[in-house]
VEXTORBA-187802 format. One line per 10 residues: number of its first residue (from 1); their letters; for each residue z, y, x of C-alpha. Coordinates in steps of 0.001 Angstrom, whole numbers. Example, Ala and Ser with C-alpha at 12.3 -4.5 7.8 and 13.67 -1.06 7.14 Angstrom:
<sites>
1 = AS = 7800,-4500,12300 | 7140,-1060,13670
</sites>
This chain:
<sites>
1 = XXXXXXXXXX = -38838,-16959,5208 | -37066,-13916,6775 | -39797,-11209,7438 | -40225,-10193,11002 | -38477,-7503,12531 | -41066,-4384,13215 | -42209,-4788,16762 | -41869,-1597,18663 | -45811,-536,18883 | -45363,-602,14776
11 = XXXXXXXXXX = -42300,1917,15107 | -44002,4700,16967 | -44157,7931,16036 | -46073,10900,17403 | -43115,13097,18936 | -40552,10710,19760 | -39089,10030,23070 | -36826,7616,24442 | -35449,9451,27207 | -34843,13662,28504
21 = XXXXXXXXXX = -35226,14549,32399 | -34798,17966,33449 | -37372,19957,34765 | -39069,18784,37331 | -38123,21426,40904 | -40977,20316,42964 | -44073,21789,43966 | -46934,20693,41528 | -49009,17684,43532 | -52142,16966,42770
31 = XXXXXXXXXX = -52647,12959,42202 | -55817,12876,43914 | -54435,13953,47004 | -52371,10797,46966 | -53627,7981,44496 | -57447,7222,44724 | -59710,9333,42434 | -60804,5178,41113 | -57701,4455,40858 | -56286,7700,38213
41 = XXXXXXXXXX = -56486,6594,34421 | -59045,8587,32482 | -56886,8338,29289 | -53262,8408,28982 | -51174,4817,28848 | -51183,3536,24934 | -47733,3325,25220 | -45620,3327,21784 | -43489,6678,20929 | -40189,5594,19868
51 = XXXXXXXXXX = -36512,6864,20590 | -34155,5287,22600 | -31912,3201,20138 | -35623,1310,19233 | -35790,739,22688 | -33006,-983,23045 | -33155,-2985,20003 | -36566,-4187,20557 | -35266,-5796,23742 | -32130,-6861,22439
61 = XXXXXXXXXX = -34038,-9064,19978 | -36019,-10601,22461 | -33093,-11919,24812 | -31632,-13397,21732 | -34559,-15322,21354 | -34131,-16819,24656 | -32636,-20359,25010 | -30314,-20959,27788 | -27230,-23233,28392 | -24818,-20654,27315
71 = XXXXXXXXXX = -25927,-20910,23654 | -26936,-24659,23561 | -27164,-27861,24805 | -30249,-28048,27621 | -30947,-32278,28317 | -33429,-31373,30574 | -34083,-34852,32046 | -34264,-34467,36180 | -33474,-30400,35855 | -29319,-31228,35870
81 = XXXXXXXXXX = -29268,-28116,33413 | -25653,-27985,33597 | -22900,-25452,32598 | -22256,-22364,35512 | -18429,-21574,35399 | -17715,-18035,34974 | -15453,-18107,37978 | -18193,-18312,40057 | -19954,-15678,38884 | -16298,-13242,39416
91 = XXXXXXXXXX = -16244,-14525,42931 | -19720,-13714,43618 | -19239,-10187,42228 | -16185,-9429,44693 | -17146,-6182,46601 | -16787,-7867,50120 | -19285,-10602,49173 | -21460,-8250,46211 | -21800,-5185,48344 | -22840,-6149,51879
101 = XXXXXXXXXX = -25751,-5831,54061 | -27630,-8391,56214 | -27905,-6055,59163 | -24301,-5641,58904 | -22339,-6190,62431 | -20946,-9506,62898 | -17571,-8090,62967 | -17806,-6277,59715 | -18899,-9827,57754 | -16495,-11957,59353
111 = XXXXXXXXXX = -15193,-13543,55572 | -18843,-14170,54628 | -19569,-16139,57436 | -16754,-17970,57346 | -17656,-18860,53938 | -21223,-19958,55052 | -20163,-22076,57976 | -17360,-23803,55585 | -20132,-24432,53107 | -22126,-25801,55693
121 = XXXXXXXXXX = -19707,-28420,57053 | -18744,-29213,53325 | -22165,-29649,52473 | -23027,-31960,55295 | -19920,-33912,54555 | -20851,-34559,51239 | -24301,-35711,51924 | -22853,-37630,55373 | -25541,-35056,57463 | -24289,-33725,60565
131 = XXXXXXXXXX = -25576,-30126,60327 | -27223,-27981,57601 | -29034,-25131,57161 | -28932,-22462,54276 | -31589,-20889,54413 | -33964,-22507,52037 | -34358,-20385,48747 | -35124,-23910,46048 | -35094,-27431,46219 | -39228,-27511,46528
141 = XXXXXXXXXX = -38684,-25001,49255 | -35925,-27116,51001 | -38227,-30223,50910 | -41067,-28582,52723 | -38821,-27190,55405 | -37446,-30852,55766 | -40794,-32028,56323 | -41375,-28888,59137 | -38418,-30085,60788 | -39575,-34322,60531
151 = XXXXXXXXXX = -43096,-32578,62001 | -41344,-30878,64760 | -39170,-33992,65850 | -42501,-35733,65879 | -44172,-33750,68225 | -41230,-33324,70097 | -41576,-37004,71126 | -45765,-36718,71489 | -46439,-38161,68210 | -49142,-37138,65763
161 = XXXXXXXXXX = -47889,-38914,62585 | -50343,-37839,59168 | -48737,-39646,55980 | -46317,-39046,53693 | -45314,-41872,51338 | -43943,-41511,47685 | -43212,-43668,44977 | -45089,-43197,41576 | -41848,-41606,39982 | -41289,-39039,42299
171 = XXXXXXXXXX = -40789,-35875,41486 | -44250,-33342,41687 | -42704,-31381,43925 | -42478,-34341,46481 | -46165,-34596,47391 | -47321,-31230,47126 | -44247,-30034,49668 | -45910,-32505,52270 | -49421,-31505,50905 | -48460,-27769,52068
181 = XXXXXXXXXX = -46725,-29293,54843 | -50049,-30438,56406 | -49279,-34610,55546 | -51525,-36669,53580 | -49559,-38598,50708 | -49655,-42198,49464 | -47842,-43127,46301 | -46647,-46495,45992 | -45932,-47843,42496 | -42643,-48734,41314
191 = XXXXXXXXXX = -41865,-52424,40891 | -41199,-54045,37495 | -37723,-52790,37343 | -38691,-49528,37963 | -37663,-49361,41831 | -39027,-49379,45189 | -41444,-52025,45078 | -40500,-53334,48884 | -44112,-55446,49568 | -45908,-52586,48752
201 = XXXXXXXXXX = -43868,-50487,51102 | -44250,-52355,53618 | -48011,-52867,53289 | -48055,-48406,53598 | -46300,-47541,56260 | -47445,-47711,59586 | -47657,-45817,63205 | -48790,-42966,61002 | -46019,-42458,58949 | -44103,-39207,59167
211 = XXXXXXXXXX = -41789,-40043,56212 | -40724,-41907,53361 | -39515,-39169,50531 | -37611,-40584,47980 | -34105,-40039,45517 | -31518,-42027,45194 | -31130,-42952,41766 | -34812,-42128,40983 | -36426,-40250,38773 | -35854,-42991,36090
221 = XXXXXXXXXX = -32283,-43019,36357 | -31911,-46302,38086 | -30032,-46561,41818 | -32445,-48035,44714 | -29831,-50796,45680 | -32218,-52228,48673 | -31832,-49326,50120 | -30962,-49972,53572 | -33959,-52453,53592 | -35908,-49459,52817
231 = XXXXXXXXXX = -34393,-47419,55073 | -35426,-50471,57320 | -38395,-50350,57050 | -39072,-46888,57250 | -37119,-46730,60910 | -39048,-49775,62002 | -42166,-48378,61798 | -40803,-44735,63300 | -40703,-42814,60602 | -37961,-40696,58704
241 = XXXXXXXXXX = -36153,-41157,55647 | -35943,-37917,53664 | -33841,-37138,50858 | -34761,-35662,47606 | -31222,-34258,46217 | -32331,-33423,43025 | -30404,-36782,41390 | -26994,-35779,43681 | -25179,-34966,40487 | -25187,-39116,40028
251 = XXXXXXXXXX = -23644,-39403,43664 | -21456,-36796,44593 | -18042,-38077,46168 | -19216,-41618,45355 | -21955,-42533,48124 | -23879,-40310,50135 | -27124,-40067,51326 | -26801,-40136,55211 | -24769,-43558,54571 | -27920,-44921,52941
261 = XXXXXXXXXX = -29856,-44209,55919 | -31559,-40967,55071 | -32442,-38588,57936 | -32452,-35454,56144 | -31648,-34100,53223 | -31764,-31159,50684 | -29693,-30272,47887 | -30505,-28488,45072 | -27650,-25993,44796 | -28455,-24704,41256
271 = XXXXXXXXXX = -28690,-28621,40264 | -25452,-30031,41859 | -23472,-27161,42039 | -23705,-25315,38756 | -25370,-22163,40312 | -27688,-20715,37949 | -30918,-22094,37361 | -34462,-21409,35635 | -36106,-17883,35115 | -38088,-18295,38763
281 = XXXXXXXXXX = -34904,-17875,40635 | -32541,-17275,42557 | -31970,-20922,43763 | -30935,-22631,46744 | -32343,-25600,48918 | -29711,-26285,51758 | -31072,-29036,54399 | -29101,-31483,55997 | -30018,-33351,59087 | -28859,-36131,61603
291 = XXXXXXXXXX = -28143,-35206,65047 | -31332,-36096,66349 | -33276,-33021,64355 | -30210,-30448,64559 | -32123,-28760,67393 | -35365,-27988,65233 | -33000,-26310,61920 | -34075,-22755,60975 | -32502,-20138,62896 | -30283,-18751,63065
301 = XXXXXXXXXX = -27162,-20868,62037 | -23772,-19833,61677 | -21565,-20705,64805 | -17872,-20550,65336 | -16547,-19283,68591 | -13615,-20925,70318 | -11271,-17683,69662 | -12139,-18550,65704 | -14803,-15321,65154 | -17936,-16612,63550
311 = XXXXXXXXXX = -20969,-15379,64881 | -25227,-15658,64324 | -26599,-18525,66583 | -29518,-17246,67439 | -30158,-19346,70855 | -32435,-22333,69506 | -35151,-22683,71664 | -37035,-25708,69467 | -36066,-24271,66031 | -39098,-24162,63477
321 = XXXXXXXXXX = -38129,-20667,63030 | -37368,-18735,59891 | -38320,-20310,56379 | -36593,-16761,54265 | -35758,-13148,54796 | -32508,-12859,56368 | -30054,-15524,55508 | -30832,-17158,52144 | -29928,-16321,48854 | -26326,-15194,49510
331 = XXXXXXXXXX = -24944,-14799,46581 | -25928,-18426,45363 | -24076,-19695,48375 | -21257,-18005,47424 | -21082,-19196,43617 | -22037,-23193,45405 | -18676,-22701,47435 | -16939,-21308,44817 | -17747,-24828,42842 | -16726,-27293,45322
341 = XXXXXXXXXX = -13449,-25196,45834 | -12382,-25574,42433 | -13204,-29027,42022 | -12092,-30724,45451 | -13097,-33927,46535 | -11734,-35823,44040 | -12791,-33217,41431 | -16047,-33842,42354 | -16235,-37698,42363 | -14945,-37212,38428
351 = XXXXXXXXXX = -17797,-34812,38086 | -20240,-37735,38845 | -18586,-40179,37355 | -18524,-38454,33988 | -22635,-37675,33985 | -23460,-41642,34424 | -20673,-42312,31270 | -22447,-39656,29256 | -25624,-40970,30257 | -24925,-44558,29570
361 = XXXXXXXXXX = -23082,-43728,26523 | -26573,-41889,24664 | -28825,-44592,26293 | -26219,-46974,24276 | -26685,-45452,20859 | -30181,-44550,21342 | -31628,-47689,22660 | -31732,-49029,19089 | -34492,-46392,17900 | -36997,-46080,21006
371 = XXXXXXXXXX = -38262,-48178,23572 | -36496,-48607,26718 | -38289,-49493,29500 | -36301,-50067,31885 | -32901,-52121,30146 | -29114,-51971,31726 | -27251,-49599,33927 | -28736,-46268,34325 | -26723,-43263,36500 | -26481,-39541,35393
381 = XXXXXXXXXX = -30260,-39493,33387 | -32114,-42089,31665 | -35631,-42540,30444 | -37236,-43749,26927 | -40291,-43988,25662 | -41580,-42794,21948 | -44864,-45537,21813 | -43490,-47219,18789 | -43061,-44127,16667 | -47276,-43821,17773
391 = XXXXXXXXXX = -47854,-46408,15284 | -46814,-43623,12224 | -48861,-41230,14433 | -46146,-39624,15700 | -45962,-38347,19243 | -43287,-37823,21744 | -44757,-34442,22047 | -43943,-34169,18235 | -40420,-35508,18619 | -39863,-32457,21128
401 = XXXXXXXXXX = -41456,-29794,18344 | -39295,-31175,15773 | -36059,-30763,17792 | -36728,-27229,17802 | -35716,-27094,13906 | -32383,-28304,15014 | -31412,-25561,17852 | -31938,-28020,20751 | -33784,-27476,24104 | -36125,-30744,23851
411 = XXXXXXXXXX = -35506,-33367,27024 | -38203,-33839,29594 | -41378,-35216,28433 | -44117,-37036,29729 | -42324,-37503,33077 | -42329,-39144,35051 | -45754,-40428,34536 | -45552,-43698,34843 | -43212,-43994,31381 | -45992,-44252,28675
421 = XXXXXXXXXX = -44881,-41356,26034 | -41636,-41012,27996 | -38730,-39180,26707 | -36206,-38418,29522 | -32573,-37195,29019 | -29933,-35782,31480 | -26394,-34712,29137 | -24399,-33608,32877 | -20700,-34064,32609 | -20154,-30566,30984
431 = XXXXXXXXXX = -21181,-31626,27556 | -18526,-32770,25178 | -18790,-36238,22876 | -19338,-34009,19656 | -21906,-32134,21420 | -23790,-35390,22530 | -22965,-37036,19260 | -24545,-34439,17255 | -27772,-34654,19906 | -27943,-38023,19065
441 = XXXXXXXXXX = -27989,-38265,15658 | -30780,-35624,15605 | -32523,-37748,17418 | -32082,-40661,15096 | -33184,-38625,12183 | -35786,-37495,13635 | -37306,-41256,14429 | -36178,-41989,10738 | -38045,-39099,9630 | -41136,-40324,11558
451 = XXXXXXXXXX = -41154,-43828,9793 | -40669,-42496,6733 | -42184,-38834,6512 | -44778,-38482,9665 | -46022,-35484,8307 | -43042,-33800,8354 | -42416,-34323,11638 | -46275,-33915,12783 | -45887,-30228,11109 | -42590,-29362,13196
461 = XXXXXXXXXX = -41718,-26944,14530 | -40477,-24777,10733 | -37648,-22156,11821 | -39072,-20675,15372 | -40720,-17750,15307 | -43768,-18959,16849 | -44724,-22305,15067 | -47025,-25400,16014 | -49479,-24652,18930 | -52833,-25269,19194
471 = XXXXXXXXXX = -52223,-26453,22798 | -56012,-28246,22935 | -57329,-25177,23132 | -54539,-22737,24868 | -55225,-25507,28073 | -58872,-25263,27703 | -59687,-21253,26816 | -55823,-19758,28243 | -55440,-15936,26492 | -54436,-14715,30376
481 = XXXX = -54614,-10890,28873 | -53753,-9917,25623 | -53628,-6289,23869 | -52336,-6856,21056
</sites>
């Protein structure tokens, strides 16, 4: 084994500095005249002495420890973890849209609005909404400010409606957005095929429910085909249909959700439209909505006058407000336009259509080494489950470890929940047949290796730097501070 590279506290040296300011030219202040005398240190920071160059190298070998999807393949199941083209990130670095200010005047910003209110018609075309808002800063954040605006149309027409209803493969963030939204949930379980289970349905909604929230395919891959009978249902009993667009990477220029009889909708920019994703931020939720909730989106929108200036509409009397700062995350926008310019309409139908083939082509040449619960056609991610490898004593947690020896990102595990030991897998349609070839075969080795040597793969994770985990106790007694 390579020996470690000296961390930087080990390099210090009494003397050495990283950095030279001049002298300082103003009057001497004494810190308790402006920082409480309880809150001054009584000993200087233990901060290592090193010079600049070990600085720099000390971080530089950190960020190339990082994984991300420009140095490997990420088959994040449900995360769409796929490729950002470098043209967007050029566009979004153009002075005009890199440089301005939110308080700008309208007149000054007139190419950036245009560019929102084109993104907003293109957005609500491709999810068949008939108005969206950009404001929402992440798909979890778009979801809850759907569910403000399904409260708000509500009580518009006097109605106090309390539930939420979600399947048992929804995504997390599903519940707890109507949790913070002030709705109670119920989770319905998924029928044998893995869908909508349409008697149960029906025996949970009622004059009480708000909404159904649901994706469409799932979370297992698989497309809801009753799903105007859902949407039925749903409408029967009053209640709204709400989109979760985290699977619209399966969909786009093939069906849409407003079609299916969804009544609003949110997209998960960094998801569907290759903006950059992970790290905390900065995403993008857009909503969509049918006509019937326009009047309650965020304010302001952007308008278009009838000389062709764009302008902030402001005048919403029953708008739920502001949901972010200013006007979303700008510069995500930009690099989401910047996508669906390149690609076109029909650019974007291929887009789809090549994340189900990849998808469908691994569950092919996988299906012969773990279980597949749920057999046939899948769309753009699929699910499997490790419970036969359990009988060596092998885990899908330790399938995961063991990747790590081979340079991948592991899939999603253990999700959804109702996939006993489930492994799930999303390739996108950026990855190459070598690349998913080479995934594959990994994985085939790996449930060889688990058959054959258990230990080995039990023992995995040999070339990180930080090895197996004792995760029993890291969930039980969490280091949250650490000095060393």
């Amino acid at each position: 084994m390579k020996p470690e590279k000296a961390l930087i506290f080990e390099l210090s040296q009494p003397g050495r500095v990283a950095y030279s300011l001049p002298e300082c030219d103003v009057p001497d202040i004494e810190p308790a005249s402006v920082i409480p005398q309880s809150m001054l240190r009584e000993t200087p920071a233990s901060l290592p002495e090193v010079y600049e160059v070990d600085v720099i190298r000390h971080y530089t070998e950190l960020s190339r420890r990082n994984f991300g999807i420009d140095n490997g393949f990420y088959p994040l199941g449900s995360c769409t973890m796929k490729y950002n083209p470098k043209i967007n990130e050029d566009v979004a670095r153009l002075p005009g849209f890199a440089k301005i200010h939110p308080y700008q005047p309208e007149e000054s910003i007139q190419g950036a609005l245009e560019l929102l209110y084109t993104l907003q018609n293109d957005l609500a075309a491709l999810s068949g909404m008939d108005q969206v808002t950009l404001q929402p800063a992440a798909g979890a954040h778009g979801e809850w400010s759907g569910l403000m605006l399904i409260r708000a149309y509500h009580e518009s027409r006097g109605e106090k409606r309390t539930k939420v209803i979600v399947p048992d493969s929804s995504h997390g963030t599903n519940p707890a957005s109507a949790t913070v939204a002030g709705y109670e949930t119920v989770t319905i379980p998924s029928n044998a095929r893995g869908l909508v289970d349409l008697d149960q349905l029906r025996a949970a909604v009622g004059s009480d429910t708000a909404a159904l929230m649901l994706t469409n395919p799932n979370t297992l891959g698989l497309f809801e085909q009753q799903i105007e009978e859902i949407a039925q249902i749903i409408h029967d009993a009053g209640g709204l249909l709400y989109y979760d667009g985290a699977n619209s990477n399966a969909i786009m220029g093939i069906t849409r959700p407003g079609d299916m009889g969804f009544d609003v909708v949110h997209l998960n920019l960094h998801k569907t439209m290759s903006t950059p994703h992970g790290g905390g931020g900065p995403g993008a939720g857009p909503v969509g909505v049918k006509s019937r909730l326009i009047p309650f989106l965020p304010k302001p929108v952007v308008g278009r006058r009838e000389d062709g200036t764009y302008y902030w509409d402001t005048d919403r009397p029953d708008s739920i407000g502001r949901v972010k700062a200013y006007y979303g995350n700008f510069g995500i926008l930009v690099r989401a336009y910047t996508y669906i310019r390149t690609y076109g309409p029909e650019g974007l139908r291929q887009v789809s259509e090549n994340a189900v083939l990849n998808a469908n082509y691994m569950l092919k040449r996988l299906a012969p080494h773990f279980e597949v619960p749920y057999p046939g056609v899948c769309k753009h991610e699929f699910v499997l489950s490790g419970k036969r490898l359990k009988e060596y004593g092998v885990r899908t947690l330790d399938v995961a470890k063991r990747l790590l020896d081979f340079g991948y990102h592991p899939p999603t595990v253990y999700f959804p929940l109702n996939v006993e030991e489930c492994i799930m897998i999303e390739p996108t349609e950026t990855e190459s047949k070598e690349t998913l070839d080479a995934f594959i075969d990994t994985m085939i080795q790996i449930a060889r290796e688990a058959e054959s040597d258990p230990q080995l793969v039990l023992n995995a994770p040999y070339t990180t730097i930080v090895k197996r985990l004792d995760e029993a106790t890291a969930a039980r007694k969490p280091v949250l501070n650490c000095s060393c």
